[in-house]
C-alpha atoms as a printed R data frame, in Angstrom:
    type eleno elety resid chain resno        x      y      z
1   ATOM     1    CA   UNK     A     1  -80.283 46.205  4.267
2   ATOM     2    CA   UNK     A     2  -83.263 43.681  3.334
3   ATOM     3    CA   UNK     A     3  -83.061 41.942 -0.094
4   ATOM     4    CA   UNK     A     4  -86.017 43.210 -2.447
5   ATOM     5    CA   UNK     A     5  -87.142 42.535 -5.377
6   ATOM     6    CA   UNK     A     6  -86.593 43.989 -8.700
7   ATOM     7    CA   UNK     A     7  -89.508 46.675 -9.716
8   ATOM     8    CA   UNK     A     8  -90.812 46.004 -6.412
9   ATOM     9    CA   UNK     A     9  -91.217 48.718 -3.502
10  ATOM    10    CA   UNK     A    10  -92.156 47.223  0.083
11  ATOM    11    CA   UNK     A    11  -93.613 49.616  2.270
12  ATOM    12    CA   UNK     A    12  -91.717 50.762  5.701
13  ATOM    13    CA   UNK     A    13  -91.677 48.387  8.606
14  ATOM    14    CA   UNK     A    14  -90.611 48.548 11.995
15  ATOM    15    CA   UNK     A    15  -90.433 44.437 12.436
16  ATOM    16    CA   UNK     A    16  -88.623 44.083  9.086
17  ATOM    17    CA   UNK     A    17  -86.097 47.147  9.832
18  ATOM    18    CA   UNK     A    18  -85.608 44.965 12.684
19  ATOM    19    CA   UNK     A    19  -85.055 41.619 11.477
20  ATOM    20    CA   UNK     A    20  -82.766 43.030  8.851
21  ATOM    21    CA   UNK     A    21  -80.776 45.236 11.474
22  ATOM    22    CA   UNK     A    22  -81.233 48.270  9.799
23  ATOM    23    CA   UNK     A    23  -83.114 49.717 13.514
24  ATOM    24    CA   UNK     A    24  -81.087 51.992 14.999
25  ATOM    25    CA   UNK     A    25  -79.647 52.839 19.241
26  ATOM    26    CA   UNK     A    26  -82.570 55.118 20.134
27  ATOM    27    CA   UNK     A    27  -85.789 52.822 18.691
28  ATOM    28    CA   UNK     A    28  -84.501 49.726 20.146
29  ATOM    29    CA   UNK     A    29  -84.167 50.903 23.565
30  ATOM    30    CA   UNK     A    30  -87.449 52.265 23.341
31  ATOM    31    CA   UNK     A    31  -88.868 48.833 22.241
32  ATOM    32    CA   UNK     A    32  -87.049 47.366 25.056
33  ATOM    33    CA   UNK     A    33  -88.205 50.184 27.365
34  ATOM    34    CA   UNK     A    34  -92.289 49.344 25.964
35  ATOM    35    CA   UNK     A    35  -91.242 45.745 25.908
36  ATOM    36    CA   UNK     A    36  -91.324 45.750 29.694
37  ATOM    37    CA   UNK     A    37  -93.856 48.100 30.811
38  ATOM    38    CA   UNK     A    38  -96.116 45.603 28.742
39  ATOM    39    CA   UNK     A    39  -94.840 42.444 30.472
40  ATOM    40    CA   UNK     A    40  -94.884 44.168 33.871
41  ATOM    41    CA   UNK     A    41  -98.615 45.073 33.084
42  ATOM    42    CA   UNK     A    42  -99.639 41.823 31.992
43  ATOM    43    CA   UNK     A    43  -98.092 40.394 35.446
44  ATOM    44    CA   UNK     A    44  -99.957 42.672 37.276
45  ATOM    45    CA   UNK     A    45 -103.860 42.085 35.202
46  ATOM    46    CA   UNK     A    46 -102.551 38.013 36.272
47  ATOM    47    CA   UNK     A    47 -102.373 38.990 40.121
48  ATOM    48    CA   UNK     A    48 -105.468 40.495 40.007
49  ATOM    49    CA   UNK     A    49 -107.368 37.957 37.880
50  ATOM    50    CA   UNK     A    50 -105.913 35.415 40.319
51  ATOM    51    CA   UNK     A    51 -106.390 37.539 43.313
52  ATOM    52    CA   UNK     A    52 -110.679 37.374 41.855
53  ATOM    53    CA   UNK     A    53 -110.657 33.625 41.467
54  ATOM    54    CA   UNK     A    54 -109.222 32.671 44.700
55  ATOM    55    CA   UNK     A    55 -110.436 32.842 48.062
56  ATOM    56    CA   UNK     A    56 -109.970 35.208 50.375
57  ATOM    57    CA   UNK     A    57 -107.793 34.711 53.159
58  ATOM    58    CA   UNK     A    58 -110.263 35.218 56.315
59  ATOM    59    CA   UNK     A    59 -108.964 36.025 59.876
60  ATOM    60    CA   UNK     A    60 -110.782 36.435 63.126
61  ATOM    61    CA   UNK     A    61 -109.216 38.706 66.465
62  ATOM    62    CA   UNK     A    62 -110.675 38.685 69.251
63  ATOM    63    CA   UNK     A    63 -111.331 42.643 70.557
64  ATOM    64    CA   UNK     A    64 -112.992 41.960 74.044
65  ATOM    65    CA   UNK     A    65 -114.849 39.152 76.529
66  ATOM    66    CA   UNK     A    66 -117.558 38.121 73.420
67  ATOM    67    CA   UNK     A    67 -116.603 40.185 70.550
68  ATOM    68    CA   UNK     A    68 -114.798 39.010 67.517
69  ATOM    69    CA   UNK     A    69 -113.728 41.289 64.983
70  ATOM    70    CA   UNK     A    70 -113.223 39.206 60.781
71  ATOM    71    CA   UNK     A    71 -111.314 40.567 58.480
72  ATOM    72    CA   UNK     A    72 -110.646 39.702 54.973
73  ATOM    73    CA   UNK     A    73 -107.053 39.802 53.648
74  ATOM    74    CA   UNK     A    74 -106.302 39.230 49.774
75  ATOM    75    CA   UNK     A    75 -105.061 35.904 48.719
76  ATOM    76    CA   UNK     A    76 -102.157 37.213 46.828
77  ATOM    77    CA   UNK     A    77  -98.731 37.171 48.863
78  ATOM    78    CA   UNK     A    78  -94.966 38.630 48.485
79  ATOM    79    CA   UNK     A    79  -93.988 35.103 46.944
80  ATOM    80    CA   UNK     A    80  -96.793 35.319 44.315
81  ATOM    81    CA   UNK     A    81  -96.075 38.651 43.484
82  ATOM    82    CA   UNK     A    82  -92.496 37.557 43.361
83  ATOM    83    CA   UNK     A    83  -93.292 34.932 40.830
84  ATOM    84    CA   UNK     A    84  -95.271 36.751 38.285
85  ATOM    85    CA   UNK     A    85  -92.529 39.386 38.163
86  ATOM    86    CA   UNK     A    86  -89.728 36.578 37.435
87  ATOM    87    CA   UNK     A    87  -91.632 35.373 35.240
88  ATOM    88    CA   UNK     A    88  -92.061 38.875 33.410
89  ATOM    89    CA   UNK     A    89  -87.953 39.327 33.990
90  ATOM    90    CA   UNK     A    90  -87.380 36.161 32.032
91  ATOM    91    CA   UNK     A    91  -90.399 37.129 29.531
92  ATOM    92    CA   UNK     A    92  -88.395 40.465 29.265
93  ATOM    93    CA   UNK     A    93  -85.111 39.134 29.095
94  ATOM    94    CA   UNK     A    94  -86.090 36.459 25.784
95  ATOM    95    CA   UNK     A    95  -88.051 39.928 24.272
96  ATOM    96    CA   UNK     A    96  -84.219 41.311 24.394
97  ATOM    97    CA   UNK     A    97  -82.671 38.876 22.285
98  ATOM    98    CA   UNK     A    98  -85.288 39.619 20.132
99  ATOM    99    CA   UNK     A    99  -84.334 43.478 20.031
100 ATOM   100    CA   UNK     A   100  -81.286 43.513 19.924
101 ATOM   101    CA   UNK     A   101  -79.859 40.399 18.180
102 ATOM   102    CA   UNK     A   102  -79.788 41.881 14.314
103 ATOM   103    CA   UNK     A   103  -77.783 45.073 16.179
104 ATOM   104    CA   UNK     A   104  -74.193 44.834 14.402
105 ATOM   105    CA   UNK     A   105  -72.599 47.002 17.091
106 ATOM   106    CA   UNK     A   106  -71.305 46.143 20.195
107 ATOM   107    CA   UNK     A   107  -72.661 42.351 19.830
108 ATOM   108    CA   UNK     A   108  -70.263 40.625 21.909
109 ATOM   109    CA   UNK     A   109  -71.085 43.474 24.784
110 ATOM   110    CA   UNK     A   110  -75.209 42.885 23.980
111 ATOM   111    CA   UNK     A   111  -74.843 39.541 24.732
112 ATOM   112    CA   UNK     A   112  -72.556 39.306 27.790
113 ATOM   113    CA   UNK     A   113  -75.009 41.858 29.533
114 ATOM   114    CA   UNK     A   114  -77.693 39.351 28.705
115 ATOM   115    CA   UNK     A   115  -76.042 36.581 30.039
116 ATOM   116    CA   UNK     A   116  -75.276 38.611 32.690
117 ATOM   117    CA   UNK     A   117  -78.752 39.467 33.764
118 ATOM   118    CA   UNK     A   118  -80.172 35.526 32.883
119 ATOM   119    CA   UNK     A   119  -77.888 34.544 35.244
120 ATOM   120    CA   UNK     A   120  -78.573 37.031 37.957
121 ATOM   121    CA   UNK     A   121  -82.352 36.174 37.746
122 ATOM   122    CA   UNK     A   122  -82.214 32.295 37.075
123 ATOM   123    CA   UNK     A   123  -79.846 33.165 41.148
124 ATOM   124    CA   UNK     A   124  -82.499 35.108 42.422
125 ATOM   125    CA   UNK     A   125  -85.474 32.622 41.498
126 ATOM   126    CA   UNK     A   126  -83.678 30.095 42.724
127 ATOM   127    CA   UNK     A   127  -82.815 31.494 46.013
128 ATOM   128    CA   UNK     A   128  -86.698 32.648 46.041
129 ATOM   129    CA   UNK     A   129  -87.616 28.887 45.782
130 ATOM   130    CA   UNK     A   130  -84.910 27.622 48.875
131 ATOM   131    CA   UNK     A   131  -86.240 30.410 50.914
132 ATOM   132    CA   UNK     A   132  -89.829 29.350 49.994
133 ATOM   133    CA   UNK     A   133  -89.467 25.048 50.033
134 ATOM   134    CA   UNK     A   134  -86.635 24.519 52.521
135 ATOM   135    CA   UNK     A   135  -87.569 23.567 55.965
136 ATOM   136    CA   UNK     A   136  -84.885 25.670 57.352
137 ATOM   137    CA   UNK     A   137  -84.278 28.876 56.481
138 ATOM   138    CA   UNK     A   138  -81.603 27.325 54.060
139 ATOM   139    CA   UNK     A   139  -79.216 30.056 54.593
140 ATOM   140    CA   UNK     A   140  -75.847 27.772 53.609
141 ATOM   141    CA   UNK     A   141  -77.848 27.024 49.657
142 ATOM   142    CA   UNK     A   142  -78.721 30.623 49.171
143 ATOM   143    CA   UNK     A   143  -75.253 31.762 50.063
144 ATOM   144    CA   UNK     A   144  -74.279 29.313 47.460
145 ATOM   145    CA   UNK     A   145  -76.183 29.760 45.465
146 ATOM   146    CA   UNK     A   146  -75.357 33.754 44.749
147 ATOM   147    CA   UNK     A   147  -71.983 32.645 44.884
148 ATOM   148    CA   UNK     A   148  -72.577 30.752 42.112
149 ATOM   149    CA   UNK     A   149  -74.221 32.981 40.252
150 ATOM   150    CA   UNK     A   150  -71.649 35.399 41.135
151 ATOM   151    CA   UNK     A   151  -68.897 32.589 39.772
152 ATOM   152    CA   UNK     A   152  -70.597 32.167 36.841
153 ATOM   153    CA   UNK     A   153  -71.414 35.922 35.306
154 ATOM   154    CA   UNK     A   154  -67.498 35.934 35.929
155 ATOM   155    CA   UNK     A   155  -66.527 32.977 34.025
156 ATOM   156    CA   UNK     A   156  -68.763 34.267 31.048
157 ATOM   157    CA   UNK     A   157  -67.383 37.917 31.485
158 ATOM   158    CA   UNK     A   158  -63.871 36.308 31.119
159 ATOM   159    CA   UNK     A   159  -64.392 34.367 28.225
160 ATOM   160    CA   UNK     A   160  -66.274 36.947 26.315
161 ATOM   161    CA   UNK     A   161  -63.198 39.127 26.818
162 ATOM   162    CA   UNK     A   162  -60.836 36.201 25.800
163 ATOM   163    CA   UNK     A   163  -62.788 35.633 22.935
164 ATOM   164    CA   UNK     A   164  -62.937 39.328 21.466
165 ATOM   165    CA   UNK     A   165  -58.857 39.940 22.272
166 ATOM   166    CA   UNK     A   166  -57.649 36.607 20.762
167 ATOM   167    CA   UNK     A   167  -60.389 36.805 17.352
168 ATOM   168    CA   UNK     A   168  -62.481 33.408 16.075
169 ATOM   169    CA   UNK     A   169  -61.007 30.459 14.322
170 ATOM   170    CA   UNK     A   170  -60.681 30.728 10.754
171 ATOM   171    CA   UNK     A   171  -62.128 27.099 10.819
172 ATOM   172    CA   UNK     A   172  -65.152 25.576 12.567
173 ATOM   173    CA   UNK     A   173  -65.333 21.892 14.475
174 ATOM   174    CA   UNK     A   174  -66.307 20.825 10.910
175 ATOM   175    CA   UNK     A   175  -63.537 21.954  9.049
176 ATOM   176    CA   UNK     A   176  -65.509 24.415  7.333
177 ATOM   177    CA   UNK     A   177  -64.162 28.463  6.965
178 ATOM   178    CA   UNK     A   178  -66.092 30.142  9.354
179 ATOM   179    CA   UNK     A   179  -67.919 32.957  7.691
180 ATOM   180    CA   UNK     A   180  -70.338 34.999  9.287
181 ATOM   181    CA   UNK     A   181  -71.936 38.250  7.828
182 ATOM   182    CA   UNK     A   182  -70.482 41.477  9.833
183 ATOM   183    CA   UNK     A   183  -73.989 43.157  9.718
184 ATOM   184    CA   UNK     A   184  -76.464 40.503 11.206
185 ATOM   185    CA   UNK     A   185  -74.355 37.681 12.701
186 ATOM   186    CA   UNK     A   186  -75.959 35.187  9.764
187 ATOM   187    CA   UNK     A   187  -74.026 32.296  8.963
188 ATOM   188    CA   UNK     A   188  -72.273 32.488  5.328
189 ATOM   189    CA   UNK     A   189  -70.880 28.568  4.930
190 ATOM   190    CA   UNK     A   190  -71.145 26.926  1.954
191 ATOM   191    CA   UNK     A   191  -72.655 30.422 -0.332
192 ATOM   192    CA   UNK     A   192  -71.375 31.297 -3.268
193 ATOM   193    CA   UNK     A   193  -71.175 35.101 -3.081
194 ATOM   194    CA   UNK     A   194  -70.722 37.412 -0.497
195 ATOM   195    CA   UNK     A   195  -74.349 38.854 -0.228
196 ATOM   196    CA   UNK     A   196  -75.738 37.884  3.011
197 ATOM   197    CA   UNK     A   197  -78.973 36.337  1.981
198 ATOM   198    CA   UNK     A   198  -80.491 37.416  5.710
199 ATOM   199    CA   UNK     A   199  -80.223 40.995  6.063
200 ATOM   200    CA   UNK     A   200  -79.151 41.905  1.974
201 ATOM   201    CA   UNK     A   201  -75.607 43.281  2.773
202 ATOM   202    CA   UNK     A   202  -72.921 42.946  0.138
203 ATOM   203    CA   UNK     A   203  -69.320 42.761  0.505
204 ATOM   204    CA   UNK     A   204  -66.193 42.783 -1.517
205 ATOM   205    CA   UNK     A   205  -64.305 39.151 -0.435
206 ATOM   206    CA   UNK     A   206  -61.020 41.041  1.169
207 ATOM   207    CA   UNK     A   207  -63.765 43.483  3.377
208 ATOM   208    CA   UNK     A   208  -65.667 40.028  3.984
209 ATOM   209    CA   UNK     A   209  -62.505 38.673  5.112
210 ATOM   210    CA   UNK     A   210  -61.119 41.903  7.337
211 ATOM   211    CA   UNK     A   211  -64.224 42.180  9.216
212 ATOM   212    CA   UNK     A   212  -64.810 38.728 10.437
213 ATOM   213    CA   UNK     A   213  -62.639 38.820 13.076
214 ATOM   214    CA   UNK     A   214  -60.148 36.105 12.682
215 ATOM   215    CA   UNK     A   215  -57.115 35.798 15.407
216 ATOM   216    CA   UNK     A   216  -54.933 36.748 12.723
217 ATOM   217    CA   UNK     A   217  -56.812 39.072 10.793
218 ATOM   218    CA   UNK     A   218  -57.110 40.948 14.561
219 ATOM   219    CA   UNK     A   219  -53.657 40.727 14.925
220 ATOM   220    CA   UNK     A   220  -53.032 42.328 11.478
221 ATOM   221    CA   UNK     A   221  -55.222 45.146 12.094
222 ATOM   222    CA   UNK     A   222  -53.781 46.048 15.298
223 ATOM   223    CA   UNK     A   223  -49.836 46.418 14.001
224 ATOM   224    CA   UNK     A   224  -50.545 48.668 10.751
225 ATOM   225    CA   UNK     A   225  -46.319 48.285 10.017
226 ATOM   226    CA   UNK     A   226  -46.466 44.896  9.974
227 ATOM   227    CA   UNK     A   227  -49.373 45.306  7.440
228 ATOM   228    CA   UNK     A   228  -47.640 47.406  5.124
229 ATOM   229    CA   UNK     A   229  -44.180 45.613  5.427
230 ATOM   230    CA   UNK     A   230  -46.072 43.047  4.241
231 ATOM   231    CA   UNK     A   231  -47.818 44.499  1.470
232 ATOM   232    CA   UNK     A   232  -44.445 45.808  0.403
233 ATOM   233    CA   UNK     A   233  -43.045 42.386  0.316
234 ATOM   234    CA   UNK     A   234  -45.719 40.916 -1.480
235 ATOM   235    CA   UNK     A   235  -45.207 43.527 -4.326
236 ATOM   236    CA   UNK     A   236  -41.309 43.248 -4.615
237 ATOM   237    CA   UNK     A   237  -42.040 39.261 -5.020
């Protein structure tokens, strides 16, 4: 929970609850769910303010010997409409992180599905600008290019699951002890107690220590014998 002060009594708030993590499953996918109907909407009120400031796109048939029929088409295309709804996606996409970053659960799984879907729509704008800029139809680049983007969600797939079944180093590249908080993901180098000055949460040091997911730690906690042999030998010594 948030830190408070003494005496004090701070009245309910959806955008603290959030920063501090304390938001649960159901509200966040609802802001997530509002989140993009709101960026969708504002793409669409940009087409059509666009669609008023630009010219129309005039054509003339000809229907007979000395008749010619005009018509007025709206300027707005497929690859405009195209762009203001990538541009929503990635909108959408940074609103996420926003969501759903303070959520303790399933974090490494939160963010792999986010990488996931920045890389499938950095591949898709990208093959929307080849098809768009190219010359040629460019059909060699966009195959490519989703096979890149195909390579790459892999890649981060696989290391997210390497990461989460081997556990973090107990020490980062700076020879520090890597110490995050368990609730919000905040960084606890260098403090000297085991209250997470971001979200409020306090922790005994051995529950500190269990829960941050060290290789060994993991190990540890997966092979309960080897936990209580050990515990046993510690108290015979």
């Amino acid at each position: 929970m948030c830190p408070t002060i003494a005496g004090t009594e701070e009245r309910a708030s959806l955008w603290r609850d959030l920063r501090c993590g304390e938001v649960g499953l159901l509200p966040r996918l609802a802001l997530s769910l509002v989140a993009a109907l709101a960026l969708i909407a504002i793409a669409v009120l940009v087409l059509a303010m666009a669609e008023v400031l630009m010219a129309p796109v005039i054509r003339s048939y000809s229907v007979g010997p000395n008749s010619v029929r005009t018509y007025a088409y709206s300027p707005i295309s497929d690859k405009h409409i195209a762009i203001a709804m990538s541009g929503a996606t990635v909108l959408w996409l940074v609103s996420l992180i926003r969501i759903w970053g303070t959520y303790p659960r399933f974090r490494n799984v939160l963010r792999t599905v986010f990488g996931v879907l920045a890389i499938s729509v950095a591949t898709i704008m990208l093959c929307m600008l080849l098809a768009n800029t190219m010359p040629f139809e460019g059909g060699f680049l966009i195959v490519a290019c989703i096979l890149g983007g195909i390579g790459g969600s892999i890649l981060l797939v696989t290391a997210v699951a390497y990461r989460v079944r081997r556990g973090k180093n107990v020490f980062t590249a700076e020879g520090h002890v890597n110490v995050n908080c368990p609730s919000c993901g905040y960084s606890m180098v260098g403090l000297e107690q085991s209250r997470c000055p971001e979200c409020g949460s306090q922790y005994t040091l051995d529950e500190l220590i269990r829960r941050q997911d060290y290789a060994n730690v993991k190990r540890l906690n997966a092979d309960p014998a080897r936990t209580a042999l050990q515990a046993n030998a510690s108290g015979d010594a």
